[in-house]
C-alpha positions in Angstrom: 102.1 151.8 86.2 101.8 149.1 83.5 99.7 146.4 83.2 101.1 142.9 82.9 98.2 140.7 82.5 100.0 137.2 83.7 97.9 134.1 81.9 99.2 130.7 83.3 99.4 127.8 80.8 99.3 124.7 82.9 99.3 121.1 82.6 97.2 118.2 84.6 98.2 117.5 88.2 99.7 121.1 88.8 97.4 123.5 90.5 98.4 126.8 89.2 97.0 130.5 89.7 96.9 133.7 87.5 98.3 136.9 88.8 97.5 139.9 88.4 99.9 143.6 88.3 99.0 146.1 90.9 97.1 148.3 88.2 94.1 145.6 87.2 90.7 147.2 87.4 87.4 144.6 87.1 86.2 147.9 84.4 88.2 146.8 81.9 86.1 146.4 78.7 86.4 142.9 76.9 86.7 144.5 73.3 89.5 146.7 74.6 91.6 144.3 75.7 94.5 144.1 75.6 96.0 147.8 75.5 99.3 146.9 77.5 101.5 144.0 76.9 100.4 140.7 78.4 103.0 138.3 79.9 102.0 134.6 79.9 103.8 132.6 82.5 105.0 129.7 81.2 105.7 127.7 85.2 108.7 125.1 83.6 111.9 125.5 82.3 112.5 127.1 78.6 112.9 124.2 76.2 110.5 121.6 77.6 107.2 121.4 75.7 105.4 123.4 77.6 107.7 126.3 76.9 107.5 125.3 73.3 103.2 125.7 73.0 103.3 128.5 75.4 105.7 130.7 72.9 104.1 129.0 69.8 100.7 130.4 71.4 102.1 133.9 72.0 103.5 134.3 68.7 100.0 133.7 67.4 98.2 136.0 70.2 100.7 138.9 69.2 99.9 138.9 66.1 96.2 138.2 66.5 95.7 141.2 69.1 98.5 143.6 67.8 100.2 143.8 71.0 103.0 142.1 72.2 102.6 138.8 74.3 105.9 138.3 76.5 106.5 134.3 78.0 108.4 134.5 80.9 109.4 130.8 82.7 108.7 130.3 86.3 110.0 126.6 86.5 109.4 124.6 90.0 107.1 121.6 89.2 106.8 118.7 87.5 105.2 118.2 84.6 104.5 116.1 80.9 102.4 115.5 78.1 100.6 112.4 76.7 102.8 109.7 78.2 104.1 106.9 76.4 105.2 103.6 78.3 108.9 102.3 77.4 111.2 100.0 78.1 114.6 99.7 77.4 115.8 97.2 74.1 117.1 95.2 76.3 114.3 94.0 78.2 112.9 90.3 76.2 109.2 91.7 75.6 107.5 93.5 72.9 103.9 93.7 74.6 101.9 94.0 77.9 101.0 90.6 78.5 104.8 90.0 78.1 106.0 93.0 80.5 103.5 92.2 83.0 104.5 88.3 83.0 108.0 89.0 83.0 108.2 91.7 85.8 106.8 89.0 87.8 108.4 86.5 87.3 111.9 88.6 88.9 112.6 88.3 92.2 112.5 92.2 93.0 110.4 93.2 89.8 111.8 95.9 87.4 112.8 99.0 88.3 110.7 101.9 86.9 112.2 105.3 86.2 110.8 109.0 86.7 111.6 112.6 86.4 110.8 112.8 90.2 108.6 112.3 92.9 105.3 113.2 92.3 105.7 114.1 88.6 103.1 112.6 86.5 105.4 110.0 85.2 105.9 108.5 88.7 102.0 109.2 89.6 101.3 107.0 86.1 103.4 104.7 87.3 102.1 103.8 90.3 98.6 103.9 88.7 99.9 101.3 86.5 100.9 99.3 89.4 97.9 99.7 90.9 96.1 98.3 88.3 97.6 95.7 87.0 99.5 94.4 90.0 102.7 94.3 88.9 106.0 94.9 90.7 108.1 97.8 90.1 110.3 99.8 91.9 110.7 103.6 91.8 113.8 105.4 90.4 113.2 109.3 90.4 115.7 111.5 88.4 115.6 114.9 88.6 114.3 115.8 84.9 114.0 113.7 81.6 118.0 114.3 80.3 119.1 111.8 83.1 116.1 109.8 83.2 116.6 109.0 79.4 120.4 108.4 80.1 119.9 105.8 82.1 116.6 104.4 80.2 118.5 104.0 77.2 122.0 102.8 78.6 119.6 99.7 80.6 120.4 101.2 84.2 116.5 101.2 84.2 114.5 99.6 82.8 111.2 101.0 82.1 109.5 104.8 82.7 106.1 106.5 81.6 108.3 109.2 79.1 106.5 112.4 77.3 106.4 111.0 73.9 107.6 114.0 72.5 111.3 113.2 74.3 110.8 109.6 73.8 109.9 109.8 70.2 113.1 109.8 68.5 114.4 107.3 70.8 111.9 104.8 69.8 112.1 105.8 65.7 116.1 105.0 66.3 115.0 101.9 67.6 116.9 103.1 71.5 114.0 102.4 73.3 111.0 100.2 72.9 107.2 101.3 73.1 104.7 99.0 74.8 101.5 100.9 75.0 100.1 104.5 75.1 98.9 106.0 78.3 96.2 107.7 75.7 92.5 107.2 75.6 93.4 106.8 71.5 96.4 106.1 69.2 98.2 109.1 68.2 99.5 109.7 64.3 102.9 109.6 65.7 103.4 106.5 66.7 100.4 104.6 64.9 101.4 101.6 65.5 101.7 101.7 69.2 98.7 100.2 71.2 96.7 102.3 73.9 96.5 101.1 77.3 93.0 99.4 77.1 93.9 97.8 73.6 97.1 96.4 75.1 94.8 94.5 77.9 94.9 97.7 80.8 91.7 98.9 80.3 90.4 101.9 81.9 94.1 103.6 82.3 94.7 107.0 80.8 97.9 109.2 82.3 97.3 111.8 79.0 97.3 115.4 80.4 96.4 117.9 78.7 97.3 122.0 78.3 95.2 125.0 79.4 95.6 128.5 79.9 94.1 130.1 83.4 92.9 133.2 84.3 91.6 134.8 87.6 88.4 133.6 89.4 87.5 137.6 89.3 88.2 138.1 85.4 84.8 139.1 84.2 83.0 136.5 82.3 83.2 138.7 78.8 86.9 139.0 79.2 86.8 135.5 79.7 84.8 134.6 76.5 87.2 137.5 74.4 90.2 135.5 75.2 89.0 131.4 75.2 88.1 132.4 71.9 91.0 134.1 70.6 93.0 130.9 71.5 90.6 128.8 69.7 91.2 130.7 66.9 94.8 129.8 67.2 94.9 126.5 68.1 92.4 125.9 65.1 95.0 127.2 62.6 95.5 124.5 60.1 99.9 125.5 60.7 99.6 125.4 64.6 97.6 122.1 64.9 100.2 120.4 62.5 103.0 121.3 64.5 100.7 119.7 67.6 100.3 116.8 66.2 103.6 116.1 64.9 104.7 116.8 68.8 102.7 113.7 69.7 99.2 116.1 70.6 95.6 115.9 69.9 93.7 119.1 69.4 90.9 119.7 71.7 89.7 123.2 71.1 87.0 123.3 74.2 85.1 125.9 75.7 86.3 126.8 79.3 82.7 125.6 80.6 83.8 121.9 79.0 86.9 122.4 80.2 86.3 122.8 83.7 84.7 119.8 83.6 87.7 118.0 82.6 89.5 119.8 85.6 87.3 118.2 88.3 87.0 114.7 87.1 91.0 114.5 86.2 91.7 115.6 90.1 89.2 113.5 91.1 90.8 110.8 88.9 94.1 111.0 90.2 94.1 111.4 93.8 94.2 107.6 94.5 97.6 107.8 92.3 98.8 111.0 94.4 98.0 108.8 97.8 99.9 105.7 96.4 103.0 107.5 95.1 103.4 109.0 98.7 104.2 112.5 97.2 104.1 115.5 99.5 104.4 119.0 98.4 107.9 120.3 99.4 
């Protein structure tokens, strides 16, 4: 029987796990690997950025192992990438300070828009309120096509968008940027404050990409792979394209990296109680 190793690529606030083809045996050498095709699971819909790194990763892996690297999409939950706040030309501000003041000074706020409940746009958003107090009321859409629709024609009025969907609606001047949900300004949109520079401080909604394996892969295996990705992630070609989608390269080890995993759970499950979102 073939092999299909199955690698997930996942993104913060959606557990994921790696499965395995009837077939997998634990005496698999490291330096052999990989003799039959691997399939990375790619768990959201073809076209979202996601799918985009996951194939852009495969294409390099293919050609780095000399074996062919198959995606296959599993869509079913919600995901983004380093979040951008927006609001719609419409709405008289330009900064925080001005948001904040003028969602408050409405009878029944703003309303806030999301791909859905329990995405990480809605999840930032109610951080956000959280934070700074300030009245918004939830709009979820089912996926970022009608969020946007309805964003940029003012039946919203503002969301927490992936910047790589919102960027060329703020270049064409369609929507309006007020701060970065980013620890650090991005090159794509330089001008646009983070979060604690725009007077939040302490609020980051930036999630981040990974690639999972099984808690039984053996710890060689383990190190084979992490650093056969680092090698592609480091090329000069494939961090450009990263960055011009509105990413920041942070080629860790999975030791760092599991790090990050515990303290961004343990980060966000105040916003997961807030937002009220249950798992279907």
């Amino acid at each position: 029987m073939e092999i299909k190793i199955k690698i997930i690529i996942h993104r913060l606030l959606i557990s994921a796990v790696l499965i395995l083809g009837s077939g997998f045996c634990s005496l698999i050498l490291a330096q052999d690997f990989p003799k039959k095709i691997v399939t990375l699971i790619v768990p959201y819909p073809a076209g979202g950025a996601t799918d985009v790194i996951g194939r852009m990763v495969a294409e390099k892996l293919s050609v780095q192992w000399k074996q062919q690297v198959v995606v296959s999409n599993r869509p079913g939950a919600g995901t983004t990438i380093p979040l951008v706040m927006v609001v719609n030309p419409n709405v008289p501000v330009k900064s925080m300070s001005e948001f904040i003041g003028h969602a408050k000074a409405q009878k029944n706020g703003l309303t806030m828009a999301s791909t859905g409940n329990g995405t990480p746009q809605h999840l930032a958003g109610e951080l956000f309120k959280l934070k700074t107090g300030t009245p918004l009321i939830h709009i979820p859409y089912k996926g970022d096509t009608p969020m946007l629709t309805d964003l940029i024609g003012g039946q919203v009025q503002v969301a927490f968008v992936t910047l790589s969907a919102a960027l060329p609606y703020i270049n064409s001047g369609k929507l309006r940027p007020i701060a970065l949900a980013h620890p650090q300004r991005l090159a794509a949109i330089p001008s646009v404050p983070t979060m604690t520079e725009a007077g939040v401080p302490d609020f980051s909604a930036a999630t981040w990409f990974g690639i999972y394996g099984p808690s039984a892969m053996e710890e060689a295996l383990r190190q084979k792979i992490s650093i056969d990705i680092q090698k592609v992630v480091a090329d000069p070609a494939m961090s450009q394209r990263l960055h011009d989608m509105g990413g920041e390269v942070n080629n860790s080890s999975p030791e760092v990296f599991q790090q990050v995993i515990a303290s961004e759970f343990k980060n966000w499950s105040e916003a997961v109680r807030l937002s009220g979102a249950l798992i279907d």
